[in-house]
C-alpha positions in Angstrom: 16.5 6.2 5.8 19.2 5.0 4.0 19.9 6.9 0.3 20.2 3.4 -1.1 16.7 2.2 0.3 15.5 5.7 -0.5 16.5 5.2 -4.1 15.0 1.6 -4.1 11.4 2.5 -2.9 11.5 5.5 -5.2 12.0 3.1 -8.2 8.9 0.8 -6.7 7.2 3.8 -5.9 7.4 5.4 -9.7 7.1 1.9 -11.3 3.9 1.0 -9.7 2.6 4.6 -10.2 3.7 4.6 -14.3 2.5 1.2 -15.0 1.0 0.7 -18.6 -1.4 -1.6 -19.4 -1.7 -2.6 -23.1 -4.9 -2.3 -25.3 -4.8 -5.8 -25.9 -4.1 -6.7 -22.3 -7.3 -4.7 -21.2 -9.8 -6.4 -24.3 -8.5 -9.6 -23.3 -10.0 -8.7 -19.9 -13.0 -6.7 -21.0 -13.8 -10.2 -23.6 -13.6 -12.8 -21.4 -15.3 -11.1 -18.2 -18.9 -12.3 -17.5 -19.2 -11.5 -13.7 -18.0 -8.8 -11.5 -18.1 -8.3 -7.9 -17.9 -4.0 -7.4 -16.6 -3.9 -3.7 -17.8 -0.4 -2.5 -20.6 0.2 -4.4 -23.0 2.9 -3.5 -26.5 3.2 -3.8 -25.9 6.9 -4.6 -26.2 7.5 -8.3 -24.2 10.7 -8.0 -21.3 8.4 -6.9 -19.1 6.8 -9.5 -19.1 3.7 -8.0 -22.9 3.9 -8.8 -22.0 4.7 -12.6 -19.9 2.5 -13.2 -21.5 -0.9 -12.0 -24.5 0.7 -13.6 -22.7 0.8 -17.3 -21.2 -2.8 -16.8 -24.4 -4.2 -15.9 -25.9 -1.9 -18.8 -23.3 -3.7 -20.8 -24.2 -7.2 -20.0 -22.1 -8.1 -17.4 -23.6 -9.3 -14.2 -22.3 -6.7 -11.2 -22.6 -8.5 -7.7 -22.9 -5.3 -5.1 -20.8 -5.5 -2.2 -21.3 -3.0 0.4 -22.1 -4.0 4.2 -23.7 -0.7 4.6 -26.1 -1.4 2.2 -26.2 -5.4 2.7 -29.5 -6.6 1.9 -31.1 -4.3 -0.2 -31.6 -4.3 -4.1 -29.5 -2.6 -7.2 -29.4 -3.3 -10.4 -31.6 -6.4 -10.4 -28.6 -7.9 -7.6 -29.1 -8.4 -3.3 -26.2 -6.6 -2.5 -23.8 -8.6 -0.5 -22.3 -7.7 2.7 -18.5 -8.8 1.9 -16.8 -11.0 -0.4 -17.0 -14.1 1.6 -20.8 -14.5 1.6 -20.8 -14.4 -2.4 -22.0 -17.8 -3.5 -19.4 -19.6 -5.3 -21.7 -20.5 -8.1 -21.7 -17.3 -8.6 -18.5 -17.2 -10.9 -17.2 -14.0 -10.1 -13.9 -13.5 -12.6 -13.3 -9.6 -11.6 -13.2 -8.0 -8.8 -13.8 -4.3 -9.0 -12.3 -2.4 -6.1 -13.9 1.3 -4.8 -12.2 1.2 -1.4 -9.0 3.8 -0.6 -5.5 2.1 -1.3 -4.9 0.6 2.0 -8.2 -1.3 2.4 -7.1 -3.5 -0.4 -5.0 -6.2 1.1 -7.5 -7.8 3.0 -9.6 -7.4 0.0 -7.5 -9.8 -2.2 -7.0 -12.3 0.3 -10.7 -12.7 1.0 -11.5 -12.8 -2.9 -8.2 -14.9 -3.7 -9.8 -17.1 -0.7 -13.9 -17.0 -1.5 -13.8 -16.8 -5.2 -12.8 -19.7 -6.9 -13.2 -18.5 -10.5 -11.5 -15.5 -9.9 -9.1 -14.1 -12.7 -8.9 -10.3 -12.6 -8.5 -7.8 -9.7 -9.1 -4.2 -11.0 -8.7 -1.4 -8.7 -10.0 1.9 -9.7 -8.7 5.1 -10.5 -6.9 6.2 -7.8 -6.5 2.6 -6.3 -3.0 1.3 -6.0 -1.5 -0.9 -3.9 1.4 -2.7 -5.0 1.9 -5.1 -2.3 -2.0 -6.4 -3.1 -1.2 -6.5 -6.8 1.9 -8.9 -5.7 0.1 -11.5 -3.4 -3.2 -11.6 -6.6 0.2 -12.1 -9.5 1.3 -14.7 -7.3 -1.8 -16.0 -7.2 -2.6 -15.8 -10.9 -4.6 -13.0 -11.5 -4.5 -10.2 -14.0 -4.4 -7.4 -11.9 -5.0 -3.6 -13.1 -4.3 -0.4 -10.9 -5.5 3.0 -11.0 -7.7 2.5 -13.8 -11.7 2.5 -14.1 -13.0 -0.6 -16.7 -16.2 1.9 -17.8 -13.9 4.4 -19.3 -11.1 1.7 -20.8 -14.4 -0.2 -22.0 -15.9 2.8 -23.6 -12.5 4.0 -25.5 -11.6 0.3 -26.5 -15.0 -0.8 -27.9 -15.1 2.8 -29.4 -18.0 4.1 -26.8 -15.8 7.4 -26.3 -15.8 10.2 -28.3 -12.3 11.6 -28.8 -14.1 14.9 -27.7 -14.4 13.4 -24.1 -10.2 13.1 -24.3 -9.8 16.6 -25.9 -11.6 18.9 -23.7 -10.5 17.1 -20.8 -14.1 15.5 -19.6 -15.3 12.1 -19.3 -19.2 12.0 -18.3 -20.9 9.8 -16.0 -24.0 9.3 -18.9 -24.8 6.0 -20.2 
């Protein structure tokens, strides 16, 4: 590889890695968001997928499961759904929360970008970046968040989060 394109992705690389969101750009979000589809939920409540679609729906947002493992069966109140396609569209999911590894997101976004007509947000969580993804959903219109998790940016910005949780380092999975 060339130094120059060496330099380049580097620059990509650290850019998508350091991105910021703003407080306001998150509550903007976190205000207008009504339904979310959690892609890669689990049924395990040891599993933070679990948590966290547990603590939005706790939270009054209406969590659509999608897991084709699990397609079928009931949590939270919701059939979970085998894959974004089969979502209703009356539905009116405007988030899509992502627990699937980095490189399972592209088809991901297409399908939602394709299936979900009131779409507006794509929020991958912590750990989840992919910076082509994020690209095609901009293009597309959507807000999209990386490497973040909306339970813990809802419980610091709606003051749910004690600053103990930030000073000793810990962030609990209990509601």
């Amino acid at each position: 590889m060339s130094r120059a394109l060496f330099s380049f992705l580097s620059r990509v690389y650290i850019s998508v890695m350091t991105q910021k969101y703003s407080d306001a750009y998150l509550t903007k979000i976190l205000r207008r968001t009504r339904v979310i589809a959690c892609v890669g939920v689990s049924m395990n409540p040891a599993r933070p997928s679990y948590f966290v679609a547990r603590y939005l729906n706790l939270k009054g947002f209406r969590v659509i499961p999608v897991n084709p493992g699990h397609a079928g069966k009931e949590l939270f109140g919701e059939t979970i759904i085998a894959d974004l396609a089969s979502i209703p569209k009356d539905a009116k999911v405007d988030m899509l929360d992502v627990f699937r590894r980095s490189e399972h997101v592209p088809p991901i976004v297409d399908t939602a970008l394709e299936h979900l007509p009131d779409l507006k947000t794509i929020w991958m969580q912590i750990g989840v970046e992919n910076g082509a993804a994020a690209s095609v959903a901009e293009a597309a219109g959507m807000d999209v968040i990386m490497n973040r998790c909306p339970k813990i940016e809802y419980q610091r910005l709606f003051g749910e989060l004690r600053m103990g949780g930030f000073n000793t380092g810990i962030i609990s999975s209990k509601l």
